[in-house]
C-alpha atoms as a printed R data frame, in Angstrom:
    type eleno elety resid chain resno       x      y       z
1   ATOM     1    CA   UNK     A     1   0.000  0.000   0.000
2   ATOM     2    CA   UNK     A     2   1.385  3.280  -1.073
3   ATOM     3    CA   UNK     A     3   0.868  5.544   1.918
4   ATOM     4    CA   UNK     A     4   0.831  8.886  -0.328
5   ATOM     5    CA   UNK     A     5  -2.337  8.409  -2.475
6   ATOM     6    CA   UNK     A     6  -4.467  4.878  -0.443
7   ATOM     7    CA   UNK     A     7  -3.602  3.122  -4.142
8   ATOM     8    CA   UNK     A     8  -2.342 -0.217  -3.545
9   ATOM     9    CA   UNK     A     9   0.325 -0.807  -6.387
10  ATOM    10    CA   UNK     A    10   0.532  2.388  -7.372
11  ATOM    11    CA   UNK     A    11   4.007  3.045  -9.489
12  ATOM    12    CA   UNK     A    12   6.218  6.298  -8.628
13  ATOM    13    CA   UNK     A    13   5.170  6.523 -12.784
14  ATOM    14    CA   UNK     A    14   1.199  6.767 -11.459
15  ATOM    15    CA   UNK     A    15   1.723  9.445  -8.454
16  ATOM    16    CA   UNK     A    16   3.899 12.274 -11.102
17  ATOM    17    CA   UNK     A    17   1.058 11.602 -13.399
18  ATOM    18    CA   UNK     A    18  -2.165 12.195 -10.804
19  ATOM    19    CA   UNK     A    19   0.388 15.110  -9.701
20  ATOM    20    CA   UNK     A    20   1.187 17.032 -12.513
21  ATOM    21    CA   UNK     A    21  -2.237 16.404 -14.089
22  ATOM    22    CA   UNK     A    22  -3.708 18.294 -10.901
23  ATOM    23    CA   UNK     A    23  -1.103 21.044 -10.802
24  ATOM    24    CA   UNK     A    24  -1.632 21.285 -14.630
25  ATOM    25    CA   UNK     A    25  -5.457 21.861 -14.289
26  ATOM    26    CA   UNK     A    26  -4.643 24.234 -11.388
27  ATOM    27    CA   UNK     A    27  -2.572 26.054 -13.382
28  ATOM    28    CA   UNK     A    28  -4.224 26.141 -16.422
29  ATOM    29    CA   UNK     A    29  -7.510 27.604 -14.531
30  ATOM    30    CA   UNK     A    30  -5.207 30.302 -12.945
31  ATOM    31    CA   UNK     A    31  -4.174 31.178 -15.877
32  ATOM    32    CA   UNK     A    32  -7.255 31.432 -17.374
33  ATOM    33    CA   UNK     A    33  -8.938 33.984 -14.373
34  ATOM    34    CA   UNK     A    34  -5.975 35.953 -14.781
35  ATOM    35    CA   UNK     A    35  -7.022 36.833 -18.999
36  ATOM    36    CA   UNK     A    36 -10.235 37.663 -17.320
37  ATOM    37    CA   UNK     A    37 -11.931 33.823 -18.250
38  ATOM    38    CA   UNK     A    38 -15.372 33.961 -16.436
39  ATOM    39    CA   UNK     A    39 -15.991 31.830 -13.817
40  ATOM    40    CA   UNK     A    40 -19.186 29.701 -13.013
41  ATOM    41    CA   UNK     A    41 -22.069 31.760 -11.227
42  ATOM    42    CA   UNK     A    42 -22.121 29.751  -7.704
43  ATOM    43    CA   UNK     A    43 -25.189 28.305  -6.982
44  ATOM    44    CA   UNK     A    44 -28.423 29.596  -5.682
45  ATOM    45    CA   UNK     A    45 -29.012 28.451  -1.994
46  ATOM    46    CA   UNK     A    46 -31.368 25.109  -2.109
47  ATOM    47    CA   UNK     A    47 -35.229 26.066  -0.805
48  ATOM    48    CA   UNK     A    48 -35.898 24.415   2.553
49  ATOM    49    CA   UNK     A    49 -39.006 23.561   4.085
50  ATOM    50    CA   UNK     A    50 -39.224 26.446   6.155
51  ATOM    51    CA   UNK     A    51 -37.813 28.959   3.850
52  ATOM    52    CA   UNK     A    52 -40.465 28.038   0.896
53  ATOM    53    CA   UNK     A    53 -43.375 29.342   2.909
54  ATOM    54    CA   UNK     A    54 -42.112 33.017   3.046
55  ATOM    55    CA   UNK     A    55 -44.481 36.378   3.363
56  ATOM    56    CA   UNK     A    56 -47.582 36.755   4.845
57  ATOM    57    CA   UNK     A    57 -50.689 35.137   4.232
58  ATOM    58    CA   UNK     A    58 -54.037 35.542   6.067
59  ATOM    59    CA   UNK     A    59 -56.468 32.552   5.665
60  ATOM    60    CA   UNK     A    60 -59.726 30.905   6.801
61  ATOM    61    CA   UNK     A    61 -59.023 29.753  10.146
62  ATOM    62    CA   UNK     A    62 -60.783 27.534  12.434
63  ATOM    63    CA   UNK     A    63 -60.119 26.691  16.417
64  ATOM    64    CA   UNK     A    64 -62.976 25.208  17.595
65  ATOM    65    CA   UNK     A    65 -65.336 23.568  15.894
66  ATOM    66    CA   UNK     A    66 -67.813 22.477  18.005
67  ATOM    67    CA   UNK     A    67 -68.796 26.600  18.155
68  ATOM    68    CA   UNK     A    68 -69.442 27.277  14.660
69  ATOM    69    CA   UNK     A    69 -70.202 30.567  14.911
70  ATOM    70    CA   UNK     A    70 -66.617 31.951  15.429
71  ATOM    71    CA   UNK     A    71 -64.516 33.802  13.305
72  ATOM    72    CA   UNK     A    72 -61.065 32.646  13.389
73  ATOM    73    CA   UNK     A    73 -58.261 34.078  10.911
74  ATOM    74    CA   UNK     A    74 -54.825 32.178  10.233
75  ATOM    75    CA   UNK     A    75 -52.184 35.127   9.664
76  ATOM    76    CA   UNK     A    76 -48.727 34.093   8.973
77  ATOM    77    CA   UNK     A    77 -45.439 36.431  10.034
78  ATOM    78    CA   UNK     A    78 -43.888 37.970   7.290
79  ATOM    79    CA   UNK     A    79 -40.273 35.763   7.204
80  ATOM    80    CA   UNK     A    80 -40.493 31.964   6.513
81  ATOM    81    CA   UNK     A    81 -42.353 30.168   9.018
82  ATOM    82    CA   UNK     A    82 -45.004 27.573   9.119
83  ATOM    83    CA   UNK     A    83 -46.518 28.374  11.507
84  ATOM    84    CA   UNK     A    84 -49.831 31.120  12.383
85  ATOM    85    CA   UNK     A    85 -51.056 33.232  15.100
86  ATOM    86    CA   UNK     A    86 -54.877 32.379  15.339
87  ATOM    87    CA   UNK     A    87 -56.604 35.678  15.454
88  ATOM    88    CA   UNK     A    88 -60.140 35.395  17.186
89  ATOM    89    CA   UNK     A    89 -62.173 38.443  15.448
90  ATOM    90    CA   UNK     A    90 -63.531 39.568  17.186
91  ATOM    91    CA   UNK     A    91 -63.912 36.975  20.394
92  ATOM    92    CA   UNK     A    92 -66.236 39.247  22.090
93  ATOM    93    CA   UNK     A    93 -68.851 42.451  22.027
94  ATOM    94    CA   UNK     A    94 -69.818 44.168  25.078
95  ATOM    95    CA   UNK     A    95 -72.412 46.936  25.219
96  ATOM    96    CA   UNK     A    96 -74.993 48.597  26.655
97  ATOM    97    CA   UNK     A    97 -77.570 45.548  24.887
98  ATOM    98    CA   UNK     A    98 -75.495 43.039  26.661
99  ATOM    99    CA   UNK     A    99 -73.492 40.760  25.323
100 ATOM   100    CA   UNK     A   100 -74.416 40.524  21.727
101 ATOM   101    CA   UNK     A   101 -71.479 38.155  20.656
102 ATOM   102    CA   UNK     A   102 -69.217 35.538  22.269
103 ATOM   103    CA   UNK     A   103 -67.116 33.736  19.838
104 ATOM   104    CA   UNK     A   104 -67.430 30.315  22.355
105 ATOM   105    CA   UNK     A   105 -69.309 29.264  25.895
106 ATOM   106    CA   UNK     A   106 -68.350 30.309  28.727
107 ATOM   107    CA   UNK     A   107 -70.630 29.134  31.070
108 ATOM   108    CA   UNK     A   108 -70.363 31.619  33.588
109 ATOM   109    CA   UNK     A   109 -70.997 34.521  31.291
110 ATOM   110    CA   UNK     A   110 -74.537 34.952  29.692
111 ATOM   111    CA   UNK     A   111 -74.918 35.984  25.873
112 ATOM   112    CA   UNK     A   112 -78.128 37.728  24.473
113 ATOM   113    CA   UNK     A   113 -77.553 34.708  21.451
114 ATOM   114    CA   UNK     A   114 -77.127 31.620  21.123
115 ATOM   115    CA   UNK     A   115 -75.733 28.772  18.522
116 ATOM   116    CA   UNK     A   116 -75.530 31.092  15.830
117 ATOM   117    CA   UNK     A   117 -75.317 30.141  12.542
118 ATOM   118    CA   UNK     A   118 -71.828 29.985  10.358
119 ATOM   119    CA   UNK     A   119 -70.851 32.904   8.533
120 ATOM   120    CA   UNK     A   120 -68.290 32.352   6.042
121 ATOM   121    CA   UNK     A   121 -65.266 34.252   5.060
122 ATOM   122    CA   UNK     A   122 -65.022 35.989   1.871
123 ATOM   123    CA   UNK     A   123 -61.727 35.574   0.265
124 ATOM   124    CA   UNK     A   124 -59.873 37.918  -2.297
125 ATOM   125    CA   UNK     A   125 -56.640 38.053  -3.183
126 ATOM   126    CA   UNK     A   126 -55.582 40.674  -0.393
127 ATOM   127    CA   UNK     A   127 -57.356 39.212   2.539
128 ATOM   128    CA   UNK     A   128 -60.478 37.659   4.314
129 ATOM   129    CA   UNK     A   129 -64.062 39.744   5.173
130 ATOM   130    CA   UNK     A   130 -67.142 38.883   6.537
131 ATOM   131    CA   UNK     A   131 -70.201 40.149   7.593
132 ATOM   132    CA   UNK     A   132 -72.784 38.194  10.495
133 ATOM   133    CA   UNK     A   133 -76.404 40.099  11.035
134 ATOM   134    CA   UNK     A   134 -78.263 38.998  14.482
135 ATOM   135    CA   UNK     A   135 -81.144 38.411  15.389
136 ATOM   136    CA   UNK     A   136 -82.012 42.203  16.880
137 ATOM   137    CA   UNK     A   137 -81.197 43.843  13.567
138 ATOM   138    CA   UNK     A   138 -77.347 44.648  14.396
139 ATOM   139    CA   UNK     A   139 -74.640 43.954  11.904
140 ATOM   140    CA   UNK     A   140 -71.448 44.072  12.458
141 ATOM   141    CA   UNK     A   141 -68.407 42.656  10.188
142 ATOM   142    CA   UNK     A   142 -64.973 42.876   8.955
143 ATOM   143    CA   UNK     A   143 -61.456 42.507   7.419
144 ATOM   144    CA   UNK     A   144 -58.137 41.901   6.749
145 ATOM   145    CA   UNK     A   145 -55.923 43.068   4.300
146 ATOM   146    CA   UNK     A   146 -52.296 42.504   3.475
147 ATOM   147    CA   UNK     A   147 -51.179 46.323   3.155
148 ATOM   148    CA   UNK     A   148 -47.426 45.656   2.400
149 ATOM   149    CA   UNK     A   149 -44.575 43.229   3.067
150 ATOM   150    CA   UNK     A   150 -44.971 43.415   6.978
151 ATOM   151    CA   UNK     A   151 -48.368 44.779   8.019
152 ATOM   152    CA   UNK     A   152 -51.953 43.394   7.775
153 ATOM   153    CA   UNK     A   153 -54.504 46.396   8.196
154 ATOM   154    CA   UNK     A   154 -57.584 45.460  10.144
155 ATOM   155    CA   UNK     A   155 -61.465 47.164  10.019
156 ATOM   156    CA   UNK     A   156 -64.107 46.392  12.531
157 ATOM   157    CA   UNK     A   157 -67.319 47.783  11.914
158 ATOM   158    CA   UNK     A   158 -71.221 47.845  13.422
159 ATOM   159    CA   UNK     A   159 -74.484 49.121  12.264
160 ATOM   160    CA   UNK     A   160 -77.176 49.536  14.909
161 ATOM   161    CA   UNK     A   161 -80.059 48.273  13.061
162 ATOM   162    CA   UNK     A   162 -81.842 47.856  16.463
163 ATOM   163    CA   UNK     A   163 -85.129 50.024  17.989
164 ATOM   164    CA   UNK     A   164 -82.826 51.162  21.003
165 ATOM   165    CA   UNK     A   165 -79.105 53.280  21.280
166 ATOM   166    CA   UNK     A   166 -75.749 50.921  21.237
167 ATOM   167    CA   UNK     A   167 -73.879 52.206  24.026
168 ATOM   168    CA   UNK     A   168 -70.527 51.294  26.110
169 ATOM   169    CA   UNK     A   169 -69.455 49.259  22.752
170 ATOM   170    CA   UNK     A   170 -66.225 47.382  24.227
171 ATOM   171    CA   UNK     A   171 -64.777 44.321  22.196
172 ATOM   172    CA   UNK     A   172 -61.980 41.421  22.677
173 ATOM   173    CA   UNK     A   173 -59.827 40.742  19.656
174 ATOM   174    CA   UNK     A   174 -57.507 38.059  20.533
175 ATOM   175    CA   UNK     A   175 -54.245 36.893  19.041
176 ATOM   176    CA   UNK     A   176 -54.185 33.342  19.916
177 ATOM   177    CA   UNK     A   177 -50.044 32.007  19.965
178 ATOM   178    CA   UNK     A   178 -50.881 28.071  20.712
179 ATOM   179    CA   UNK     A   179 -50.089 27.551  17.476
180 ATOM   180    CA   UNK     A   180 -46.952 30.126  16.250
181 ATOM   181    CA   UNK     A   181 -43.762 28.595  18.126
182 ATOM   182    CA   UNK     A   182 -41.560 31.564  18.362
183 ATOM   183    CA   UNK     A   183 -44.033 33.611  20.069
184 ATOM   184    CA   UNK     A   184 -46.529 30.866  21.872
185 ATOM   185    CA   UNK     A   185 -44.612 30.494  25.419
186 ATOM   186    CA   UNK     A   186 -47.080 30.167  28.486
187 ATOM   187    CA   UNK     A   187 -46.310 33.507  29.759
188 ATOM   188    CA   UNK     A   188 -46.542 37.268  30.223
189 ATOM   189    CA   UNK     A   189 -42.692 38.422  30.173
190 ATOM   190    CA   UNK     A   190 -42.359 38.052  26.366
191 ATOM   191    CA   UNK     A   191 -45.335 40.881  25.684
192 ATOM   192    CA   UNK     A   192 -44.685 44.171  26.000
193 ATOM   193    CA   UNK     A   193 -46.476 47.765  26.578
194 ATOM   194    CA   UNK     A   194 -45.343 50.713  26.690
195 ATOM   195    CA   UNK     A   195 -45.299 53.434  30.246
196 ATOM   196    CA   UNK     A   196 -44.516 56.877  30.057
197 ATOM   197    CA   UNK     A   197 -41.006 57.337  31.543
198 ATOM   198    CA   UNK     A   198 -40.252 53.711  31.627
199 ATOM   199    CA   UNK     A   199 -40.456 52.671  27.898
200 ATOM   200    CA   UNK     A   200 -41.256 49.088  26.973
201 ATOM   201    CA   UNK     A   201 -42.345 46.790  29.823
202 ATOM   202    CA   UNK     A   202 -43.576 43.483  30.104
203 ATOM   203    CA   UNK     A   203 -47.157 42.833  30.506
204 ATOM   204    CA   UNK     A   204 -46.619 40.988  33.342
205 ATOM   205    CA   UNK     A   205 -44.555 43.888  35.251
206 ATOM   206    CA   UNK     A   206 -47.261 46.098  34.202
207 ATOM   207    CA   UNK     A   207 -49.714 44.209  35.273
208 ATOM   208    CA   UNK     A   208 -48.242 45.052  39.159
209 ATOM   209    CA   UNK     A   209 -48.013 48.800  38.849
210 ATOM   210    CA   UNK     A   210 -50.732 51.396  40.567
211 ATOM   211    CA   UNK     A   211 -53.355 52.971  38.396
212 ATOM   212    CA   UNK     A   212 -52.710 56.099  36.661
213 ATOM   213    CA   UNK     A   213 -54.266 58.626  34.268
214 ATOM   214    CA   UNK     A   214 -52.851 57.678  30.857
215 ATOM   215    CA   UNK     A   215 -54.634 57.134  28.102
216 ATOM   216    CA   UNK     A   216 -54.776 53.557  27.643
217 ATOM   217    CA   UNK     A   217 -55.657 50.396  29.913
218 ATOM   218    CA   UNK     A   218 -53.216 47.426  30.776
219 ATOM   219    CA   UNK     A   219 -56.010 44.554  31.857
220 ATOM   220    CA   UNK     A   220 -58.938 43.319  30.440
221 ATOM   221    CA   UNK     A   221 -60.968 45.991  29.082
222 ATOM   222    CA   UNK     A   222 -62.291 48.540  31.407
223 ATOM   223    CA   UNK     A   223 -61.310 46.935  34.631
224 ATOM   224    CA   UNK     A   224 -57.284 47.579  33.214
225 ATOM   225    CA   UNK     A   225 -55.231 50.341  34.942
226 ATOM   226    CA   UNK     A   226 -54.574 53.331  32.846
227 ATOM   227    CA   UNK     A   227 -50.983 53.253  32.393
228 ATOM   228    CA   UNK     A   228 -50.587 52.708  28.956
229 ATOM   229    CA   UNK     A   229 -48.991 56.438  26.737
230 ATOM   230    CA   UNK     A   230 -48.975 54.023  23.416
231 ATOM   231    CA   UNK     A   231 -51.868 52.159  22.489
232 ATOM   232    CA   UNK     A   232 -50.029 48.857  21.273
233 ATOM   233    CA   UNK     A   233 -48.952 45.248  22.527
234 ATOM   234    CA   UNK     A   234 -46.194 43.653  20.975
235 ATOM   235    CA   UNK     A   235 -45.163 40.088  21.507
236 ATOM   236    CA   UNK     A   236 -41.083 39.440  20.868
237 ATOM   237    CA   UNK     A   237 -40.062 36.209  19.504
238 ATOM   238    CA   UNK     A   238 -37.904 33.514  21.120
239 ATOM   239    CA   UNK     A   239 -36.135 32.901  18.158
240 ATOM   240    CA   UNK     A   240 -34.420 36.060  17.308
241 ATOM   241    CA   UNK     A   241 -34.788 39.686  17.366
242 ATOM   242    CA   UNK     A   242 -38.097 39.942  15.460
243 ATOM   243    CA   UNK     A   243 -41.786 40.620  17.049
244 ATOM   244    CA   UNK     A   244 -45.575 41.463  16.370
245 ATOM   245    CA   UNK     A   245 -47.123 44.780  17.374
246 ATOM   246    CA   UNK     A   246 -51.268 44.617  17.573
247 ATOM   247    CA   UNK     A   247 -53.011 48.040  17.826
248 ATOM   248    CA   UNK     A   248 -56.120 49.649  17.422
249 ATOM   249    CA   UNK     A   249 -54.864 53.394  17.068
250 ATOM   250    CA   UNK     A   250 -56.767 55.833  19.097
251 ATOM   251    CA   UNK     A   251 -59.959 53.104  19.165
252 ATOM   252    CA   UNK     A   252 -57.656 51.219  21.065
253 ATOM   253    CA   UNK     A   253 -59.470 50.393  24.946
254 ATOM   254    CA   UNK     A   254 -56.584 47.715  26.436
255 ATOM   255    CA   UNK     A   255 -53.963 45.949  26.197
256 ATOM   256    CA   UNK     A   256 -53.789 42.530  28.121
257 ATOM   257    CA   UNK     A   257 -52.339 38.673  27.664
258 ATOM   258    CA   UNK     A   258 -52.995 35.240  29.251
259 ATOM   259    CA   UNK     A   259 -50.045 33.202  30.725
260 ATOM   260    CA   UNK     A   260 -52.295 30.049  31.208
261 ATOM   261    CA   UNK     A   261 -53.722 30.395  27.552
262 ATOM   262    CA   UNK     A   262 -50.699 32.181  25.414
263 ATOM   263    CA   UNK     A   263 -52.385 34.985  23.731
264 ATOM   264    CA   UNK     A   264 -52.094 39.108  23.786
265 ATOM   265    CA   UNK     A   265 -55.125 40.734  22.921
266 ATOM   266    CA   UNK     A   266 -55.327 44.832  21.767
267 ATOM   267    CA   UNK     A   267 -58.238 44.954  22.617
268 ATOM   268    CA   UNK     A   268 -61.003 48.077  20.818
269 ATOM   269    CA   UNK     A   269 -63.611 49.965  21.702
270 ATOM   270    CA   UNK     A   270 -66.800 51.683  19.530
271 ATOM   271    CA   UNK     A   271 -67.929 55.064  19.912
272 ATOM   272    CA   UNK     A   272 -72.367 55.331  20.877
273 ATOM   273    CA   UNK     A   273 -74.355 54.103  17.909
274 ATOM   274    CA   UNK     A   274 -77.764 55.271  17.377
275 ATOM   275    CA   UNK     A   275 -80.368 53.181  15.741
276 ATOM   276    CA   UNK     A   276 -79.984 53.134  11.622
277 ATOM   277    CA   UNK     A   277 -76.231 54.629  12.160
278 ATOM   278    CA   UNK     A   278 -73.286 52.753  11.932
279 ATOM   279    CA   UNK     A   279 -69.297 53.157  13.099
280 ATOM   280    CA   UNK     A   280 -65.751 51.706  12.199
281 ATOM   281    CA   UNK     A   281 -62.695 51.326  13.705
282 ATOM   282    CA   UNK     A   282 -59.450 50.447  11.979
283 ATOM   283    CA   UNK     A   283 -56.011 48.581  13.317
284 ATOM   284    CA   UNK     A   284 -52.947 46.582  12.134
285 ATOM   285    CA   UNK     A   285 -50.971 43.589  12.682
286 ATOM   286    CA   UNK     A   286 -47.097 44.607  12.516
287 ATOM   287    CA   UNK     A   287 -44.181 42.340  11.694
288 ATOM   288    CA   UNK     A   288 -40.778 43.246  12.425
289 ATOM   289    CA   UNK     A   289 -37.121 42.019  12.193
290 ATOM   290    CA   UNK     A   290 -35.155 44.199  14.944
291 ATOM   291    CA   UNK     A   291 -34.826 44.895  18.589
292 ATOM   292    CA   UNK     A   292 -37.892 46.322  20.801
293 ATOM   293    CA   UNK     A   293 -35.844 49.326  21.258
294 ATOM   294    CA   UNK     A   294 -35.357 49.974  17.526
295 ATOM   295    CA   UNK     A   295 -39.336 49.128  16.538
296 ATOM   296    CA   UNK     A   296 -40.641 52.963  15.096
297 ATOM   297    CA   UNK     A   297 -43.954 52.054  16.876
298 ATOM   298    CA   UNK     A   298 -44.868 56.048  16.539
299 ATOM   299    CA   UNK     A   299 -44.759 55.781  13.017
300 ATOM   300    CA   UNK     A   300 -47.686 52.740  13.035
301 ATOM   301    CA   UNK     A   301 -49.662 54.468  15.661
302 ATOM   302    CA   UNK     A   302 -50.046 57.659  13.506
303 ATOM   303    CA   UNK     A   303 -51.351 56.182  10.522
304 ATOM   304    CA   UNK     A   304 -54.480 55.110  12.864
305 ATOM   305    CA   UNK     A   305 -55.008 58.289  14.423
C-alpha cells in the first residue's frame, strides 16, 4: 500500500502523473482567471421547508369547531415560518344591549344569542371579510388586508339596526399564539407595553403597577389600569430579534395577555351608535425584524389616528 495516495500498487510513474495532471489543471484555470476567463455563477441556496413558505398570508381559520359561529383568521409572520397566530375576530362584544357576541361558551358569562349560525369568510386576493347580522337587527363585520410586506390592516365595523341606542361598545380581539412557536410560550414576560417614563415593559410587570391617568388600559378591558402612553402590545419572539405589534390606534381600549392560555389581545372599543347609524374602527398587525428598542412604533400608531 502506497501511503501517499491509499492506491495499492501504485508506481512512482502513477503518483507524477495524478500530480502534474492536478497542478496542470490548477494552473491552467489560474491562468485562465488571470485573462479575465469567467468563472461559473455559484449556486443559488437550495429552498428548505421552512424557507419556501415566506411572506404573509391571512387565511380561513378555524379553532374550535364544536362553536361554529366563530370567526377565526390564520395570519402568517412575514419571514419563513409555518406556523400562524390564530386571530379570534372579534372573540367578544360588550355593550350597553349586553353581550351581543361571544365567539365560544363560557358558562359563567350569559350571551343575548345563542348557537348562531356559520358565517363564512369571503376571500380575495388581499385578505379575508365577513359580515354576520343577528337576530335584533345589528350587523357588524370585517377585514383583513395585506397592506405591504410586513403589516396586515384590520377594520371592525357595526351598524345599529336595532329600535334602542348601542352604548358602552367594548370588544376582545384576541391573538391566539398556541399555534406560532416563536411567540406561543405560556407567559406574560415576552409581551410588552409601553409606560410613560419607563419605555417598553412586560405585561406581566405592568400588570403590578398602581393605576394612573394615561390614556390607555393594561387589563382586560375597562377593569385595566390606565398606564398605557402608546396604544399597542407587541409580543417578541424567542427565536431572534423579530416581534408582532397589535393596535387599534386611538380606538384602542386595552392591552392585556394570558399566561395560562398564550395569547395578547389589543383589545377596541366603539364610539355610541344610534339606531340606523353605523361606526368603524381600523387597526394593524405589525411584523418586524429588529430589537424592541429599535421598533418605530410612533410611526404605526399615527397612521391610525
Amino acid at each position: 500500500m502506497n501511503p501517499q495516495c491509499g492506491v495499492k500498487g501504485s508506481s512512482s510513474k502513477y503518483t507524477r502523473r495524478v500530480f502534474l495532471g492536478v497542478g496542470g489543471a490548477a494552473l491552467a484555470g489560474g491562468l485562465l482567471r488571470r485573462a479575465g476567463a469567467a468563472e461559473a455563477p455559484s449556486p443559488a441556496p437550495a429552498e428548505t421547508y421552512e424557507t419556501q413558505a415566506k411572506g404573509i398570508r391571512i387565511l380561513p381559520g378555524l379553532w374550535r369547531p364544536h362553536y361554529p359561529w366563530e370567526h377565526i383568521a390564520w395570519v402568517s409572520p412575514a419571514w419563513p415560518s409555518q406556523d400562524y397566530i390564530w386571530l379570534d375576530f372579534p372573540e367578544a362584544i360588550f355593550t350597553s344591549q349586553g353581550l351581543i357576541f361571544l365567539s365560544h361558551i363560557n358558562p359563567g358569562i350569559d350571551t343575548v344569542f345563542h348557537d348562531l349560525p356559520r358565517v363564512a369568510w369571503v376571500e380575495s386576493p388581499e385578505g379575508l371579510s365577513f359580515e354576520r347580522t343577528l337576530p335584533n337587527g345589528i350587523v357588524f363585520g370585517g377585514s383583513l388586508r395585506k397592506r405591504d410586506a410586513s403589516v396586515v390592516e384590520l377594520e371592525l365595523h357595526i351598524r345599529n339596526g336595532s329600535a334602542e341606542p348601542l352604548k358602552d361598545i367594548t370588544l376582545q380581539t384576541c391573538a391566539f399564539l398556541r399555534a406560532i412557536s416563536e411567540f406561543g410560550d405560556y407567559t406574560r414576560d415576552n409581551k410588552f407595553v409601553h409606560l410613560p417614563g419607563q419605555g417598553w415593559v412586560s405585561i406581566a410587570r405592568a400588570m403590578e403597577l398602581p393605576d394612573a391617568q394615561e390614556a390607555y388600559r393594561v387589563g382586560w378591558r375597562t377593569k385595566g389600569k390606565r398606564i398605557a402612553d402608546v396604544p399597542m402590545a407587541i409580543t417578541v419572539s424567542n427565536k431572534g430579534d423579530r416581534l408582532f405589534a397589535f393596535t387599534w390606534g386611538k380606538h384602542t381600549l386595552s392591552m392585556v395577555s394570558n399566561a395560562r392560555h398564550p395569547c395578547v389581545h389589543a383589545d377596541p372599543f366603539f364610539p355610541d351608535i344610534e339606531p340606523g347609524k353605523d361606526a368603524s374602527i381600523h387597526g394593524a398587525l405589525i411584523f418586524f425584524e429588529g430589537k424592541l428598542d429599535d421598533f418605530p412604533y410612533a410611526d404605526y400608531v399615527s397612521d391610525l389616528t
